[in-house]
N, C-alpha and C positions, 0 to 999 in steps of 0.2 A: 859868310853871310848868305842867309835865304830868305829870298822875294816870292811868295807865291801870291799869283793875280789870279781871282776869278771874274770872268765878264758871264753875267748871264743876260740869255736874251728873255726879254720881258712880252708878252704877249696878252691882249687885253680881249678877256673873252665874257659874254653875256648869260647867267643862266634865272633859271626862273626862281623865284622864292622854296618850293618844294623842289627842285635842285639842287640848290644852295646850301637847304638844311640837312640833305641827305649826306651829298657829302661832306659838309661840314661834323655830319656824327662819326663819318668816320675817319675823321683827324686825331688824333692820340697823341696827347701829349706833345714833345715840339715839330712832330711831324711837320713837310709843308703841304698846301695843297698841292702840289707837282709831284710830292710822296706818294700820294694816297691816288691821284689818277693814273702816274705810273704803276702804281700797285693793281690797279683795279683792271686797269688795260691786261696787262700783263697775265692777270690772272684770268683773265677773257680768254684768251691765248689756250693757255695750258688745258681749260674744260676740266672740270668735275661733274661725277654726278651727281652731285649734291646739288649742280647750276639749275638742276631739273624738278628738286625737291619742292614739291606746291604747283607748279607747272597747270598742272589741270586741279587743282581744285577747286574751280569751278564753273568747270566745264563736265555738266553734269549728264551728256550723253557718253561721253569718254569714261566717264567712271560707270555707269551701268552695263558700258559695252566691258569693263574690265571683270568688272563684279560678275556678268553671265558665264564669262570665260573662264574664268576663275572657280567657278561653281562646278563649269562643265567637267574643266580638267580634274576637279576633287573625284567627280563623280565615276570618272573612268580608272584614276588610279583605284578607290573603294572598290570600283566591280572585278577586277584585276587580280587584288589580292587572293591567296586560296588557304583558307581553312583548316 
């Protein structure tokens, strides 16, 4: 004969209405909420750079300074090239 006990500790925490909805989209199925926060921590952790993907969009002096840069460096490989 097997007995297995789970005790979990229970912790009562506050979040705002657009907290709540957010993570609640990303519940799947019978997931629980302690899933999807430990998933999300977790993934905090690890960094991708995808974490970065939108980062500045809209931050509209960081994208003109990339755009000048970006121009510069086309315009030096072009002059580089030989014929």
């Amino acid at each position: 004969m097997h007995i297995h006990i789970r005790i979990y500790m229970v912790k009562v925490i506050s979040l705002s209405d657009e907290a709540y909805t957010k993570l609640k989209s990303k519940k799947i199925g019978d997931r629980s909420f302690s899933d999807v926060v430990i998933e999300l921590v977790d993934k905090k952790k690890e960094g991708s750079i995808m974490d970065f993907f939108g980062i500045l969009k809209n931050d509209k002096d960081a994208i003109s300074s990339f755009e000048k840069a970006y121009k510069e460096r086309k315009n030096i490989k072009l002059r580089n090239i030989k014929f």
